[in-house]
NUGURO-62827 format. One line per field, with one value per residue: residue number from 1; z, y, x of N, C-alpha, C, O in turn; residue in three letters. Coordinates in steps of 0.05 Angstrom, whole numbers, plus 5000, padded with zeros to 4 digits. Atoms other than C-alpha are relative to their C-alpha. Layout:
! residues N
pos <- NUM ...
nz <- Z ...
ny <- Y ...
nx <- X ...
caz <- Z ...
cay <- Y ...
cax <- X ...
cz <- Z ...
cy <- Y ...
cx <- X ...
oz <- Z ...
oy <- Y ...
ox <- X ...
code <- ala ...
***
This chain:
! residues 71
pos <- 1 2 3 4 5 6 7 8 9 10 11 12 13 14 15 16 17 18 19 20 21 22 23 24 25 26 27 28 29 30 31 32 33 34 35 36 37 38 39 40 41 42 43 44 45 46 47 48 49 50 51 52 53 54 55 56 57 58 59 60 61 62 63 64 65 66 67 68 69 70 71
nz <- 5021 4998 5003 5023 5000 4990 5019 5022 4987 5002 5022 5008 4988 5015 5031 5030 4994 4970 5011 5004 4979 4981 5018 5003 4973 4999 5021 4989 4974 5016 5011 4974 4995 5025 4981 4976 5012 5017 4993 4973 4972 4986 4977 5014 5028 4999 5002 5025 5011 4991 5019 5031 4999 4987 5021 5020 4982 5000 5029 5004 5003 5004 5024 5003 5003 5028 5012 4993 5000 5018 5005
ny <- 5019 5007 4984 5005 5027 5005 4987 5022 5015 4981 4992 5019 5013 4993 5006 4990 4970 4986 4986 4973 4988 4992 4983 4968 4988 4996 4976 4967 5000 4993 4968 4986 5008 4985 4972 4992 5000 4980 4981 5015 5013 5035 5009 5035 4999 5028 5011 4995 5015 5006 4990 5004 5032 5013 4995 5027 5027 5009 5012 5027 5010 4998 5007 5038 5005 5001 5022 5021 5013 5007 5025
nx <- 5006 5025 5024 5003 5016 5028 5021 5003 5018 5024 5008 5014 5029 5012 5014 4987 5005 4995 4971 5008 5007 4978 4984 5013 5000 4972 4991 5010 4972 4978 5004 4998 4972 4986 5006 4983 4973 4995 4997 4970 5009 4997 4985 4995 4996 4995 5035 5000 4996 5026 5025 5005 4990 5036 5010 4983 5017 5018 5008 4994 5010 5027 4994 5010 5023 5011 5003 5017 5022 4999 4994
caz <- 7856 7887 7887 7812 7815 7853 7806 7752 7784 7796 7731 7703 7739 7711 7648 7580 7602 7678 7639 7602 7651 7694 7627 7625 7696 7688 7626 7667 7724 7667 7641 7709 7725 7658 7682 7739 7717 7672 7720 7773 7827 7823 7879 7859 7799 7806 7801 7722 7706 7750 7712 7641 7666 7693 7630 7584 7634 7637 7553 7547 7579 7553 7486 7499 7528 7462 7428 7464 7461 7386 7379
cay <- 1346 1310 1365 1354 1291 1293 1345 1297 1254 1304 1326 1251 1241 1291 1299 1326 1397 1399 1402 1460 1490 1492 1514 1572 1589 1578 1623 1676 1668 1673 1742 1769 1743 1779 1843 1845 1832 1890 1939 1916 1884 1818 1789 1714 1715 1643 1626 1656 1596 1553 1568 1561 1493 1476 1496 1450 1386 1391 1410 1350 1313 1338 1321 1239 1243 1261 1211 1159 1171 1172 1104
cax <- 2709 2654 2610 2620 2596 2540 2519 2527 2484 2429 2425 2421 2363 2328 2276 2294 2250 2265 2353 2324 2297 2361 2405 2356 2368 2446 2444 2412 2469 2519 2491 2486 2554 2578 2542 2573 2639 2637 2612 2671 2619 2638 2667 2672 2705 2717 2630 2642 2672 2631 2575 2595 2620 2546 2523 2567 2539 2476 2474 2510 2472 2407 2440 2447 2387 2361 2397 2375 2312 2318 2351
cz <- 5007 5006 4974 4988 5005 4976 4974 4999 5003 4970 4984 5007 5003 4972 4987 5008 5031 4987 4986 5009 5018 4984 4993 5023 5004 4979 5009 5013 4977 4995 5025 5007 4985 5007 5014 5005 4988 5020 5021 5028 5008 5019 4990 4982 4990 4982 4971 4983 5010 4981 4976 5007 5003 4974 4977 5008 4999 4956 4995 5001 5001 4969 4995 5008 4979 4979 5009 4991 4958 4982 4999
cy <- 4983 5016 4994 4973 4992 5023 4993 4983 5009 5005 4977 4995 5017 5011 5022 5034 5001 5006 5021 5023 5013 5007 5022 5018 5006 5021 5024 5016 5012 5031 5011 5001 5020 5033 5002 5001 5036 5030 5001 4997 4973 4987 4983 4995 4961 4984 5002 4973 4974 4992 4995 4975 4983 4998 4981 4971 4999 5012 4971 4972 4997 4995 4964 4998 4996 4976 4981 5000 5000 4973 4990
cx <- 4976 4971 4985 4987 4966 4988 4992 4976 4968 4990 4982 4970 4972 4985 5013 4990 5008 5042 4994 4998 5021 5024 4990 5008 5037 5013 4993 5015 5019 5002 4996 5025 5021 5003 5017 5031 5009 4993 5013 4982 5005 5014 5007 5007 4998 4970 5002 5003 4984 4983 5005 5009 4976 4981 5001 4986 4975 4993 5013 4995 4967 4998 5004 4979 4978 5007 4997 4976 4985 5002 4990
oz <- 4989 5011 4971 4967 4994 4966 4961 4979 4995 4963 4976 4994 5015 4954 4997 5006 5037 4994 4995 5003 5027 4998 4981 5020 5015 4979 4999 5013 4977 5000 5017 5010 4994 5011 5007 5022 4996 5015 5036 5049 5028 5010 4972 4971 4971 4963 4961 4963 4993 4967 4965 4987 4995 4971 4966 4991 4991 4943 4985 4986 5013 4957 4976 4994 4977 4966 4990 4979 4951 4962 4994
oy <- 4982 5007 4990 4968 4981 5020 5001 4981 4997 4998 4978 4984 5010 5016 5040 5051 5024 5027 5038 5043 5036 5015 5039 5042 5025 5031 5046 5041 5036 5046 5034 5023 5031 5047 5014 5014 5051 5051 5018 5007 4960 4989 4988 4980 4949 4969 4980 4968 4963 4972 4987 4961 4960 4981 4969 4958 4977 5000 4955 4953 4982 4994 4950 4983 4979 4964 4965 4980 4994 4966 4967
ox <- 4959 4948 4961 4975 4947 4966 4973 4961 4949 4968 4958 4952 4952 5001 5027 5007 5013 5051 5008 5010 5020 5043 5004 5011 5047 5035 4999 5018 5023 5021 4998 5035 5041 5022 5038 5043 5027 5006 5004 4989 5000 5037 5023 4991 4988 4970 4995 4989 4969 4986 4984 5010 4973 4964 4982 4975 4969 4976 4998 5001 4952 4976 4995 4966 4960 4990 4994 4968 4962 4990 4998
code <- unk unk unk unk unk unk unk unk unk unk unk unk unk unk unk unk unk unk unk unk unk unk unk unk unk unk unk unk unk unk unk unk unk unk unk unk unk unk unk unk unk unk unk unk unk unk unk unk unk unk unk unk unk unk unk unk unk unk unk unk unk unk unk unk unk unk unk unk unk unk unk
***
């Protein structure tokens, strides 16, 4: 759980394109992940979820970022 945190933290503290940036890179993980799933290499099944969880956080908060800076 404090991994989860600190990654919270990380994220906050970066800009509106550097969260982009790292939901591009986590959507890439995902589809590789997927891949790999499907052709029975995956070891880590666990990382699958991981990853769409990383995903959710930093859109989330690349989405108040936005409204903030709307307000």
């Amino acid at each position: 759980m404090s991994t989860s945190k600190q990654r919270v933290s990380d994220l906050h503290a970066q800009s509106e394109d550097q969260l982009n940036d790292e939901i591009l890179k986590l959507k890439k993980e995902q589809f590789n992940l997927r891949f790999q799933r499907a052709t029975g290499q995956l070891e880590n099944t666990a990382r699958v979820r991981v990853v769409r969880r990383d995903i959710a956080r930093a859109k989330t908060i690349a989405a108040q970022k936005r409204a903030e800076k709307l307000s």
